[in-house]
LOBARO-271791 format. One record per residue (C-alpha): x, y, z; residue number from 0. Coordinates in Angstrom, 3 decimals. Example, Ala and Ser with C-alpha at 12.3 -4.5 7.8 and 13.67 -1.06 7.14 Angstrom:
<atoms>
u, v, w, dovo
12.300, -4.500, 7.800, 0
13.670, -1.060, 7.140, 1
</atoms>
This chain:
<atoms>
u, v, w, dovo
0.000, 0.000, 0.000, 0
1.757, 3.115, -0.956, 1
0.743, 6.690, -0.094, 2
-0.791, 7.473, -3.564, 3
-2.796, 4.981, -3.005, 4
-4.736, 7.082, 0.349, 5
-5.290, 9.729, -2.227, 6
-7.127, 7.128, -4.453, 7
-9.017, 5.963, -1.454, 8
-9.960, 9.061, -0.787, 9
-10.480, 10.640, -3.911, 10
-13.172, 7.906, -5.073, 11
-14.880, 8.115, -1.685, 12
-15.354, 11.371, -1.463, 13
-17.027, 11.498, -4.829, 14
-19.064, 9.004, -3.698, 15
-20.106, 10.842, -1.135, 16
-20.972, 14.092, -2.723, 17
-22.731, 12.349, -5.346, 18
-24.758, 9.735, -2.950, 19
-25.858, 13.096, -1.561, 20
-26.945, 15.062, -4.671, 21
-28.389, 11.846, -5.753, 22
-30.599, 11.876, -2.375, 23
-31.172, 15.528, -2.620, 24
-32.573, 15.471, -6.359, 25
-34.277, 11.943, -6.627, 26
-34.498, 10.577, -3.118, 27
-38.130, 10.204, -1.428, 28
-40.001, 13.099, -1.320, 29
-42.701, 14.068, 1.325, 30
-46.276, 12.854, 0.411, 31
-49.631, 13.756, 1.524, 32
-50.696, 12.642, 4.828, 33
-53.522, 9.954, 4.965, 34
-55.684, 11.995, 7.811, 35
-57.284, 15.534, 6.858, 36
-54.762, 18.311, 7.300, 37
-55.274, 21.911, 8.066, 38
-54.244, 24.415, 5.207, 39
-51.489, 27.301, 5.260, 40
-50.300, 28.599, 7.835, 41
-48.547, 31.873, 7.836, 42
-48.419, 33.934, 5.459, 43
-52.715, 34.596, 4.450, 44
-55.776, 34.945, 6.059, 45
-54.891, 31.942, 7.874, 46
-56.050, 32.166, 11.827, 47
-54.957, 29.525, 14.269, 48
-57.641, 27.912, 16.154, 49
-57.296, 26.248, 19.845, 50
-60.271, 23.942, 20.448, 51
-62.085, 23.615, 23.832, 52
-60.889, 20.777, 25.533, 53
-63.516, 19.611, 28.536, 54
-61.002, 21.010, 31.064, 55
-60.759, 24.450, 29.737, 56
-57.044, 24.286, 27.973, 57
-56.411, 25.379, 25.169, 58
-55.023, 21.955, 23.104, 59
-52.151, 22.570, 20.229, 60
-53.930, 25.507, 17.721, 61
-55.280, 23.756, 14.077, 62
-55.043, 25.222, 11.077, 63
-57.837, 26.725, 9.247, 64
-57.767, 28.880, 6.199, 65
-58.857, 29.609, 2.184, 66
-57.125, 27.769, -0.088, 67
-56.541, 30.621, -2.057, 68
-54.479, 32.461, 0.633, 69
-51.830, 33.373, -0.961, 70
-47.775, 32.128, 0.129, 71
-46.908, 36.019, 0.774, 72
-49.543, 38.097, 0.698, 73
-49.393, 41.445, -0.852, 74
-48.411, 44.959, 1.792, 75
-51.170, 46.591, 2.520, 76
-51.618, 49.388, 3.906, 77
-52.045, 47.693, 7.331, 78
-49.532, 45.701, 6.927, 79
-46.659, 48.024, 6.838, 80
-42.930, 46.844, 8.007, 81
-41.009, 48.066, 10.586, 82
-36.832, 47.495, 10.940, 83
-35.520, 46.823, 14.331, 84
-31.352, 46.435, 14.166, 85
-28.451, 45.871, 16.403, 86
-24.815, 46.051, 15.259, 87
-25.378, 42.618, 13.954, 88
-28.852, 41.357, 12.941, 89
-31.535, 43.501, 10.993, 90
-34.900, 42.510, 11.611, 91
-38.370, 43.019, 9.234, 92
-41.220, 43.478, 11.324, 93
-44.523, 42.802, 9.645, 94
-46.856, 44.602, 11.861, 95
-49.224, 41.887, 11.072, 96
-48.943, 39.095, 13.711, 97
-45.147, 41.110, 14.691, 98
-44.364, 38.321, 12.347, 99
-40.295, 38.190, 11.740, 100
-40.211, 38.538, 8.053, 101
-36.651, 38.918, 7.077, 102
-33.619, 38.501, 9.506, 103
-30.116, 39.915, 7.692, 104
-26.805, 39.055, 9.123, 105
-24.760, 42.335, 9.147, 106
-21.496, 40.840, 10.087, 107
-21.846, 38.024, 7.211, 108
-21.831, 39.287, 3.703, 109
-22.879, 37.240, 0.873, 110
-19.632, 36.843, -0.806, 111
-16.153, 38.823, -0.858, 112
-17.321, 40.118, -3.900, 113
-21.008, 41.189, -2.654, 114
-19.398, 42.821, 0.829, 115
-22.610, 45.252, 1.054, 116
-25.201, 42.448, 0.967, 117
-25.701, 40.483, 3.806, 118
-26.910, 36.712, 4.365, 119
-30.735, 36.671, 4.877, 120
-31.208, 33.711, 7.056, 121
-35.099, 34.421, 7.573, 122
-36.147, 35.741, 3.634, 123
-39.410, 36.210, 2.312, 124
-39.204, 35.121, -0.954, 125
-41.275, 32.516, -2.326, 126
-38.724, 30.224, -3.461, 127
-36.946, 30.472, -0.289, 128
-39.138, 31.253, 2.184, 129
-38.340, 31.069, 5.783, 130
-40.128, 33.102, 8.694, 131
-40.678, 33.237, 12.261, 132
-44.316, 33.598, 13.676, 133
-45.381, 33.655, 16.793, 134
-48.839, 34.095, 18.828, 135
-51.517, 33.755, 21.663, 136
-54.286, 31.052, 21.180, 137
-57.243, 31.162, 23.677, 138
-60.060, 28.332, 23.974, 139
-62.710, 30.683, 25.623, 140
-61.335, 34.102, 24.964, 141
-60.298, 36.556, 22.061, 142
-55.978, 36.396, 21.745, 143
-53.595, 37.729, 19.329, 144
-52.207, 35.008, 16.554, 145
-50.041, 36.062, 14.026, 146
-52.645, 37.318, 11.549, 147
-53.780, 39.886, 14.351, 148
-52.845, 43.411, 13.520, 149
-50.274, 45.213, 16.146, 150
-50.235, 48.912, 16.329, 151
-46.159, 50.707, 16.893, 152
-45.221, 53.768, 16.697, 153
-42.495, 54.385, 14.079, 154
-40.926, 52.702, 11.430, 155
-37.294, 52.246, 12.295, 156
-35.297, 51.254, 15.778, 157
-32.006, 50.860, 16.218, 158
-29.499, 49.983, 19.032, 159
-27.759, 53.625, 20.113, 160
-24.654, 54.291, 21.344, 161
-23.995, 53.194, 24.402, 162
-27.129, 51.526, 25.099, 163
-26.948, 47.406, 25.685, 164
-30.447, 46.583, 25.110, 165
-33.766, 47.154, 22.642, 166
-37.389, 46.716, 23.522, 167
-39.625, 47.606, 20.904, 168
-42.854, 46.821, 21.553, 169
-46.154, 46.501, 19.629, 170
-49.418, 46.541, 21.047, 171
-52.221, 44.773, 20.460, 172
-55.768, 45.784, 22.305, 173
-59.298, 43.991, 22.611, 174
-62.661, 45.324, 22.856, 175
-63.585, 43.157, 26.064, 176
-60.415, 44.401, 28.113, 177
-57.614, 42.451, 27.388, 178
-54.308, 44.345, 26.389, 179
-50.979, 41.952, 24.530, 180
-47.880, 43.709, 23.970, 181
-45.656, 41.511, 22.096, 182
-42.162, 43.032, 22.536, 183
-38.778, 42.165, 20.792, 184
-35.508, 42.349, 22.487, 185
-31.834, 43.061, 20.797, 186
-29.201, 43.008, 22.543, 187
-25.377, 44.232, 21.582, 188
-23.163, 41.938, 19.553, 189
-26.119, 39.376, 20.233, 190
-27.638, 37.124, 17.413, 191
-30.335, 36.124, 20.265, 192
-33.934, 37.962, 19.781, 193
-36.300, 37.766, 22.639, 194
-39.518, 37.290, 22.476, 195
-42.466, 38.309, 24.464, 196
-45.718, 38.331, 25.045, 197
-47.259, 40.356, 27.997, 198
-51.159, 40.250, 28.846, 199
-52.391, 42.746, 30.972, 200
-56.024, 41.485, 31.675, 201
-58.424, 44.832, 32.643, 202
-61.394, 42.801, 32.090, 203
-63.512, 41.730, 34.510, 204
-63.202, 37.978, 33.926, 205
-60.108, 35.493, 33.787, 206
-58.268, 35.311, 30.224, 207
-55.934, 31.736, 29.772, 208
-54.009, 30.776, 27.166, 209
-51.090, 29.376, 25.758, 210
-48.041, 31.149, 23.592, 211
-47.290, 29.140, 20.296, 212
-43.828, 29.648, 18.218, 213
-43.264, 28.236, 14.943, 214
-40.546, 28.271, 12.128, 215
-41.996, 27.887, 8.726, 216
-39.674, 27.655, 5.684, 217
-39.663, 25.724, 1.970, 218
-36.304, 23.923, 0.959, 219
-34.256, 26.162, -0.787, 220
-33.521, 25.484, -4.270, 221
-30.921, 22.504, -4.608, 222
-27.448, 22.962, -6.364, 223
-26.781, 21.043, -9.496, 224
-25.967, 17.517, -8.636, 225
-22.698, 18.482, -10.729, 226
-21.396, 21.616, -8.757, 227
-18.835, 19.681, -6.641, 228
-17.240, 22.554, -5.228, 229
-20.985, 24.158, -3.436, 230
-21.182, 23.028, 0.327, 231
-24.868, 23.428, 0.072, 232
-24.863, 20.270, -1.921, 233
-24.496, 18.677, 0.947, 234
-25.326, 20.627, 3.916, 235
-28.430, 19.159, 5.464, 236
-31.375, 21.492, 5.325, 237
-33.845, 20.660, 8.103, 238
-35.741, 20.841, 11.263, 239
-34.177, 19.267, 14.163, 240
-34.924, 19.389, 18.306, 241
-32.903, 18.745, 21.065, 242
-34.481, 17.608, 24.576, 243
-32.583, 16.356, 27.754, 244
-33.033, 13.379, 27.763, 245
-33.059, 12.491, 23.667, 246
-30.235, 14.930, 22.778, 247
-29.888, 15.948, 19.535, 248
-31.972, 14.570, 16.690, 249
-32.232, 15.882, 13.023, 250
-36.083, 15.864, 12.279, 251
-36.008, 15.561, 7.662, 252
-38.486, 17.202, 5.904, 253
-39.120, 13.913, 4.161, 254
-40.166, 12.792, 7.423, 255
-42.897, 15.215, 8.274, 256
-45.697, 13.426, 6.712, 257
-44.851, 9.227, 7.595, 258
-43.418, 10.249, 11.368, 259
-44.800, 13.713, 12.531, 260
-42.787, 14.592, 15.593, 261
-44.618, 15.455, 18.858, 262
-43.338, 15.531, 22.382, 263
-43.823, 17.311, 25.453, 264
-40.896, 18.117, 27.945, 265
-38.994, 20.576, 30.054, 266
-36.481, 22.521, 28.417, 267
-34.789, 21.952, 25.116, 268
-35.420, 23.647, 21.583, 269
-35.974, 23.396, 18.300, 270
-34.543, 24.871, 15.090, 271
-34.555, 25.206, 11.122, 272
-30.550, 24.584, 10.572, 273
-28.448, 25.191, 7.044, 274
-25.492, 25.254, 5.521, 275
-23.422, 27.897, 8.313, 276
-26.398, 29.361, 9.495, 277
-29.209, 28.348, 12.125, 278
-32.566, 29.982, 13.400, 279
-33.834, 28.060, 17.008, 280
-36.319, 28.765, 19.482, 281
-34.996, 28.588, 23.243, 282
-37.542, 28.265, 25.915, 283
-37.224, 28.253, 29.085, 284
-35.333, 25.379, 30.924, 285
-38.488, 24.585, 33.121, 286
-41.372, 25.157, 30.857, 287
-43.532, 22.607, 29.963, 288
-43.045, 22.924, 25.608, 289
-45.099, 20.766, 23.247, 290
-42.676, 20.505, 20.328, 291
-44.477, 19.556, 16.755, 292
-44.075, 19.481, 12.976, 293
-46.874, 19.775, 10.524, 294
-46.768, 20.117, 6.752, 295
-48.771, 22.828, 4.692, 296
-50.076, 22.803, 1.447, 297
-49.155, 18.822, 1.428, 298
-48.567, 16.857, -1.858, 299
-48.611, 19.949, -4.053, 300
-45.463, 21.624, -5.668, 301
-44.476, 23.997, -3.122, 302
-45.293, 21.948, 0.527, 303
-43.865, 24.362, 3.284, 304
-42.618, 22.766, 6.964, 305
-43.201, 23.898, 10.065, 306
-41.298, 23.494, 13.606, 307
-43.786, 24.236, 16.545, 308
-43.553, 24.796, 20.409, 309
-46.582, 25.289, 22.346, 310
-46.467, 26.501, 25.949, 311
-48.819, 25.393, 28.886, 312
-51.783, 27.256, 29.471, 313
-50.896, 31.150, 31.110, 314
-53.826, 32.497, 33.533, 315
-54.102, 35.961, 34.194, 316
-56.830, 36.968, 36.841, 317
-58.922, 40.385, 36.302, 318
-56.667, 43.643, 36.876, 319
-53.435, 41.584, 36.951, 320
-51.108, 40.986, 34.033, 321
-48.430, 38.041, 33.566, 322
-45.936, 37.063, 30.297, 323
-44.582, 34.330, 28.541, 324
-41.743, 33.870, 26.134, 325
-38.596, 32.526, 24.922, 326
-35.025, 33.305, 22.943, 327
-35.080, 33.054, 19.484, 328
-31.104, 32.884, 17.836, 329
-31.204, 33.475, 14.444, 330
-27.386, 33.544, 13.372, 331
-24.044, 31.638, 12.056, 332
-23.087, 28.145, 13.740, 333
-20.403, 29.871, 16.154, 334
-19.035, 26.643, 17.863, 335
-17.665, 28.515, 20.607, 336
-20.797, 30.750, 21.184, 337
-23.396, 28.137, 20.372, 338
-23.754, 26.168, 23.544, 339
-24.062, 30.075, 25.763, 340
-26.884, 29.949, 23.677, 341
-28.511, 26.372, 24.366, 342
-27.220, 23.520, 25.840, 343
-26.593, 20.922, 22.504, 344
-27.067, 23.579, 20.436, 345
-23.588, 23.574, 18.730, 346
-25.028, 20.195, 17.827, 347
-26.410, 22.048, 14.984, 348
-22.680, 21.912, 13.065, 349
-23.616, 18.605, 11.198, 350
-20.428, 16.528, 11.376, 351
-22.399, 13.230, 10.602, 352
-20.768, 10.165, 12.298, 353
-17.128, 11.023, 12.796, 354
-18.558, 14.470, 15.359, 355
-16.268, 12.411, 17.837, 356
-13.145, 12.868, 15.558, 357
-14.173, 16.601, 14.063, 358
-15.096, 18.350, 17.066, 359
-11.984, 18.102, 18.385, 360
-10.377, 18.693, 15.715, 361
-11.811, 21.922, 15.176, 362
-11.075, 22.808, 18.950, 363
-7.426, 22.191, 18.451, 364
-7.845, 24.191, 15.091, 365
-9.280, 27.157, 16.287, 366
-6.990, 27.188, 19.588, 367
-4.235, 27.761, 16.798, 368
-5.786, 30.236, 15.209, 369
-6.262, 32.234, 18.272, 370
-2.400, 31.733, 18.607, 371
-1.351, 32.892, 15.291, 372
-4.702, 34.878, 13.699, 373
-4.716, 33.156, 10.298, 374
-7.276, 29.782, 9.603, 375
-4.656, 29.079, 6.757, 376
-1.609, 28.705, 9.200, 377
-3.792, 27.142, 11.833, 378
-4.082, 24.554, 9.213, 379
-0.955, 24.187, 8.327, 380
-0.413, 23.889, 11.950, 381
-2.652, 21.307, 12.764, 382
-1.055, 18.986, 10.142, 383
2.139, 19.220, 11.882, 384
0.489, 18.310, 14.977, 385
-1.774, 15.412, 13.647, 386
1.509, 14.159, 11.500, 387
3.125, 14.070, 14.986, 388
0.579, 11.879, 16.587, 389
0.705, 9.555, 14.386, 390
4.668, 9.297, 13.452, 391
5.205, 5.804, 14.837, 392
2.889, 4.536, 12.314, 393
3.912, 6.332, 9.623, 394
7.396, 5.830, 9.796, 395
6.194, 1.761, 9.924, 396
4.758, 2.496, 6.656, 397
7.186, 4.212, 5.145, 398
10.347, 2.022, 6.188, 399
7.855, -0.854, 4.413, 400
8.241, 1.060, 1.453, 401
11.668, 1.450, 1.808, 402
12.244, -1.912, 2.192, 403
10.204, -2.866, -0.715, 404
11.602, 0.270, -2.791, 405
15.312, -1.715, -2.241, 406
13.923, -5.187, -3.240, 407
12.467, -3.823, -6.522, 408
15.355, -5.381, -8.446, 409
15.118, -8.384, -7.158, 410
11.275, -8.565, -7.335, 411
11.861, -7.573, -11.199, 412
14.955, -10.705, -11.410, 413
11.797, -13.151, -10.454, 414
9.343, -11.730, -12.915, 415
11.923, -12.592, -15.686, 416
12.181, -16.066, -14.356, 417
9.255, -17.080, -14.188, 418
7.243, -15.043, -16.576, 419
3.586, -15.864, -16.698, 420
3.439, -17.840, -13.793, 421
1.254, -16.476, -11.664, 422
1.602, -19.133, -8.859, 423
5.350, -19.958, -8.576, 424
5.927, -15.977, -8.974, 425
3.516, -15.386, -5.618, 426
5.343, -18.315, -3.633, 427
9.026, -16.701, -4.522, 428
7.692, -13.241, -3.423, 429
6.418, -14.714, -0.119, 430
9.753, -16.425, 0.036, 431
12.210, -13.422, -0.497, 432
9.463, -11.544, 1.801, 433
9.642, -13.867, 4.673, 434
13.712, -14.097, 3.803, 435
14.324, -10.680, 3.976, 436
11.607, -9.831, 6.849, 437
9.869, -7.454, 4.545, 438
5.875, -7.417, 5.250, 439
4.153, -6.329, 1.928, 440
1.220, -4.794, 3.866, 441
3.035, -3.062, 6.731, 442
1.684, 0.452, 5.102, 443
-1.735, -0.234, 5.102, 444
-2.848, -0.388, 8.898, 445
-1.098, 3.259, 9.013, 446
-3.275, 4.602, 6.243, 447
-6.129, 2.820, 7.237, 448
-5.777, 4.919, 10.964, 449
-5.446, 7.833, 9.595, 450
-8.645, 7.691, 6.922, 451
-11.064, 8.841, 9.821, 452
-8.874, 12.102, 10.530, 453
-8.928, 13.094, 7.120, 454
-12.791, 12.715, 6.584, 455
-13.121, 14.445, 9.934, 456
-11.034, 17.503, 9.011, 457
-12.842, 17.130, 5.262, 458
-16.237, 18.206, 7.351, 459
-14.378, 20.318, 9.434, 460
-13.129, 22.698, 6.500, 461
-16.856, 22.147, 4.766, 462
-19.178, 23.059, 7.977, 463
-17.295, 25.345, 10.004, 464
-18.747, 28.645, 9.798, 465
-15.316, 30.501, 11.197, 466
-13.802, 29.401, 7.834, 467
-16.771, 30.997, 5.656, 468
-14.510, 33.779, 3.503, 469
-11.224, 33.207, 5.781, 470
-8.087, 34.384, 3.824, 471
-5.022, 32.864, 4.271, 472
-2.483, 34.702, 1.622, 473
-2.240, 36.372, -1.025, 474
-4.615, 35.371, -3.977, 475
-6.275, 32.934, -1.345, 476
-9.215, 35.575, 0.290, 477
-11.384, 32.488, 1.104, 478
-10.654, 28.970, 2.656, 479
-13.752, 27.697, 2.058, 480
-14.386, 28.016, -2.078, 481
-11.702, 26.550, -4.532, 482
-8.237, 28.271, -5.484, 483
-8.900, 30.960, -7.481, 484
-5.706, 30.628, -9.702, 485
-5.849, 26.882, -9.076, 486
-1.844, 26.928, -7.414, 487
-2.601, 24.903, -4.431, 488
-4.110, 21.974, -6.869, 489
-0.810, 21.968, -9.238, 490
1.306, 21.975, -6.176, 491
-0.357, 19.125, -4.663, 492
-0.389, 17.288, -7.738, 493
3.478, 17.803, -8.130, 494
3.876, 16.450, -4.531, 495
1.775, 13.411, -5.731, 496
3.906, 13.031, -8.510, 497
7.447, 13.142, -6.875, 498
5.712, 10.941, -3.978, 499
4.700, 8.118, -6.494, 500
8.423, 7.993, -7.895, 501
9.205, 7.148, -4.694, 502
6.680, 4.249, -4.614, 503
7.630, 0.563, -5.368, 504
4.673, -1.117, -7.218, 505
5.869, -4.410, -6.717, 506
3.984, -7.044, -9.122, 507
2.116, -4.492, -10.821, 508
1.282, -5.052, -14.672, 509
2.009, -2.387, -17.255, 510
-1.846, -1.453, -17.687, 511
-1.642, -1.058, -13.611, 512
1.226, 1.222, -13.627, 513
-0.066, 3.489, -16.083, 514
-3.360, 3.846, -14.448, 515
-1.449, 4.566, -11.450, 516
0.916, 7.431, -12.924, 517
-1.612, 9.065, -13.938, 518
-3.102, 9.345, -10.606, 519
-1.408, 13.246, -9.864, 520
-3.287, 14.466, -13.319, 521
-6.819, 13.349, -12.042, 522
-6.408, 14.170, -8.232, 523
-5.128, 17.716, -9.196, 524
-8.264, 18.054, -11.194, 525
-10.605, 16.941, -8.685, 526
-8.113, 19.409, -6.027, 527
-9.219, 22.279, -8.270, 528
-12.799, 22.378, -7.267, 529
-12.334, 21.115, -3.666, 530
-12.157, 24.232, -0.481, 531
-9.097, 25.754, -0.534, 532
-8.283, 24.683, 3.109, 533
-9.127, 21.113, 2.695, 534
-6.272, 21.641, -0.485, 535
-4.260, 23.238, 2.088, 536
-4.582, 20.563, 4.504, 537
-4.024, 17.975, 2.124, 538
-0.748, 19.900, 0.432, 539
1.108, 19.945, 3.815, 540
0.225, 16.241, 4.984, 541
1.910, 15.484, 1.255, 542
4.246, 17.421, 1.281, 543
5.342, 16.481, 5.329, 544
4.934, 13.096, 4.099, 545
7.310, 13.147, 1.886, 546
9.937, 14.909, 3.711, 547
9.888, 12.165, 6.240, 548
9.320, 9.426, 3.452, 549
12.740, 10.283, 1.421, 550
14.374, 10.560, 4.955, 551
13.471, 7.395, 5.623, 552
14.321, 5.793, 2.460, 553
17.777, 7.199, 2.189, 554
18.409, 5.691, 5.536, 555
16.917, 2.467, 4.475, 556
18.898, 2.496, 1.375, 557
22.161, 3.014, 2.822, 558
21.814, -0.187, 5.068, 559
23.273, -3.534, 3.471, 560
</atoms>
């Protein structure tokens, strides 16, 4: 097993990989219709949610019920005017209808390098990728704001001011019978978190109950050609997902809505619509009661949308006193150090897949390197070093095999000549001189074999990290995470490949083999081109470290008897 051969080995199962996933993305099962009666939309018409009378008086999870013809995003009317609420980080569009979060922008995260004045909208209004936040009171017995109610607010725009720490804006929403809901919205500094609140103030002469509801509605963005190798959001998984004490973290697939609708009731936790980098979750509190659900709307049609639901218990609020309930809503980028201040589990929301156990801390030791030296490039380069070091026992055991086989090659090539097509007496003499000379022919492979896991690991590292997103390391290199610009790192690597394989012995290999093999460099350096520059990066140093100690090692070897 030689070390061009762990470039093979990877090379054809990472293409496997991103094509499995394109494959799942663009012809795997799709949602279908659920057998029992659903409600309609939700969101975004004249849709009002209703809470059914239960025989005790509580208000039971709200249905659905609504025209068909409501449209996906209704027109702005006149009462339906938007208000902007912004910290020094998020930007938030207010619909005044419901106080329903239309768009959230990331300030601090621009759409590209070359699009530096247009930030990422996690929470977009758009039809074809729509994703909102709603949020509401439903009432058995009594009259409550939903989100289709209409708020009143004064003004238009609020911002964070200098020097102040927090936001409130509130909007107010008032009943004929007594009852007065202010549903306010917090920002803090520097803080992706949103709070959100609903306060009843009951001046009626009778008691008002009922329960808050928040929900996260989206559609799945559009997906990637099948064929764009080099876009993360190929295979990013694009989803609901809920985390609970005692269940931890589980990944809840739109494709799963309709045979295996989630619903649970426990203390604490929270649920979230995650994406590529960016996540938006609803945090309740760690003692309240939460109903979490999913429901499809506008089922078995072109355009179903998904929605993640928490329902609180029921709130009672006696005549002439007043009480609130509410929760933290996050709605920013997958910050793996700022993640679990947010939520406990929620850095669970950086989709690792299976080797988590192996990337995590990988990225730790990564980003404790960066903080060293300032540059995700170096820390790279760094970590390399470091993981090369770990595992230099083994690798030097492969590489003195090599060595070893490297200085029998003439020999090897002596008992090819003598016995020619002989398939069986040439396999017994190679066994013989190996056993003679104490070589073992497969002393590289457990090395390689170790290693595989770390470079898949650091593969999902470089692809989900969210610190990486528009990195620069040097030079023409302004962002680790898209491919070489001037495609340098790929030729480099590919010249390391080559140089590495002339150091290779391909004992027993036939002439059809060998070219196959040598040509190995040309199609990896292709495949390099359209791969993160990082993972290049990464892979570049372990090859070229690699080599360094390989031709050590064989220069030793070959200048023993």
């Amino acid at each position: 097993m030689s070390n061009l051969r762990i470039f093979l080995l990877l090379g054809i199962a990472l293409v496997g990989m991103q094509l499995w996933a394109a494959w799942q993305r663009d012809y795997g099962p799709r949602p279908q219709e659920p057998q029992s009666a659903e409600a309609g939309p939700v969101g975004s018409g004249g849709d009002v949610p209703v809470a059914p009378a239960v025989s005790d008086g509580v208000p039971a999870a709200p249905t659905m019920s609504s025209s068909p013809e409501a449209p996906m995003v209704p027109a702005q009317a006149a009462s339906d005017r938007r208000v902007t609420i912004e910290n020094d980080v998020l930007r938030l569009t207010v619909s005044t209808r419901g106080a329903e979060i239309r768009i959230a922008e990331l300030l601090t995260y621009p759409l590209s390098l070359q699009q530096k004045n247009a930030p990422v909208k996690l929470l977009n209004e758009d039809p074809s990728r729509l994703f909102v936040v709603q949020s509401g009171l439903v009432s058995s017995s009594r009259s409550a704001p939903d989100h289709n109610a209409q708020f009143e607010i004064e003004g238009d725009r609020f911002a964070l001011a200098e020097g102040q720490s927090t936001l409130d804006v509130p909007f107010t929403w008032r009943d004929p019978d007594g009852i007065l809901v202010r549903k306010v919205l917090t920002l803090a500094r520097g803080s992706f978190v949103v709070g959100v609140r609903h306060e009843v103030d009951n001046q009626s002469a009778s008691e008002w109950s009922g329960s808050q509801y928040r929900q996260m509605l989206r559609v799945p963005p559009p997906a990637p050609s099948m064929f764009a190798f080099n876009d993360p959001e190929l295979y990013a998984y694009v989803g609901a997902a809920v985390y609970t004490p005692d269940e931890y973290f589980q990944k809840l697939p739109f494709g799963d809505f309709a045979d295996t609708p989630y619903s649970r009731t426990v203390a604490g936790g929270w649920s979230a619509m995650q994406q590529h980098y960016f996540v938006g979750a609803f945090v309740p509190g760690k003692n309240e009661q939460t109903t979490y659900s999913t429901a499809i709307l506008d089922a078995g049609t072109a355009n179903p949308r998904y929605v993640m639901r928490q329902m609180t218990p029921v709130l009672k609020v006696a005549p002439g006193a007043s009480a609130s309930v509410g929760a933290s809503l996050y709605l920013g980028p997958k910050l793996q150090e700022a993640l679990p201040n947010v939520a406990e589990g929620l850095q669970y929301t950086v989709d690792y897949g299976i080797i988590a156990f192996i990337a995590a801390p990988l990225f730790w030791l990564m980003s404790w390197l960066y903080k060293l030296v300032g540059n995700w490039g170096v820390a790279i380069i760094l970590l390399t070093l470091l993981v090369k070091l770990a595992f230099y026992r083994l690798s030097e055991s492969q590489y003195r095999s090599m060595a070893r086989m490297r200085k029998l090659q003439p020999r090897l090539e002596a008992l090819k000549e003598r016995y020619g097509d002989d398939r069986q007496k040439m396999a017994q003499a190679q066994m013989d001189l190996f056993k003679q000379e104490k070589v073992n022919p497969l002393g590289g492979c457990l090395p390689l074999l170790l290693q595989l896991p770390v470079f898949f690991a650091l593969y999902w590292v470089i692809f989900e990290a969210v610190e990486l997103r528009q990195a620069p390391f040097f030079g023409w290199i302004q962002d680790l995470s898209v491919r070489d610009p001037l495609y340098v790192l790929p030729i480099l690597n590919a010249a390391v490949m080559w140089y590495t394989q002339k150091l290779t012995p391909m004992p027993g290999m036939d002439p059809i083999q060998k070219r196959i093999f040598q040509t190995m460099p040309l199609i990896m350096g292709v495949m390099f081109a359209i791969f993160p520059a990082g993972l290049v990066l990464y892979w570049l140093a372990n090859g070229v470290l690699g080599l360094i100690q390989q031709v050590v090692i064989t220069k030793r070897i070959e200048a023993t008897k």
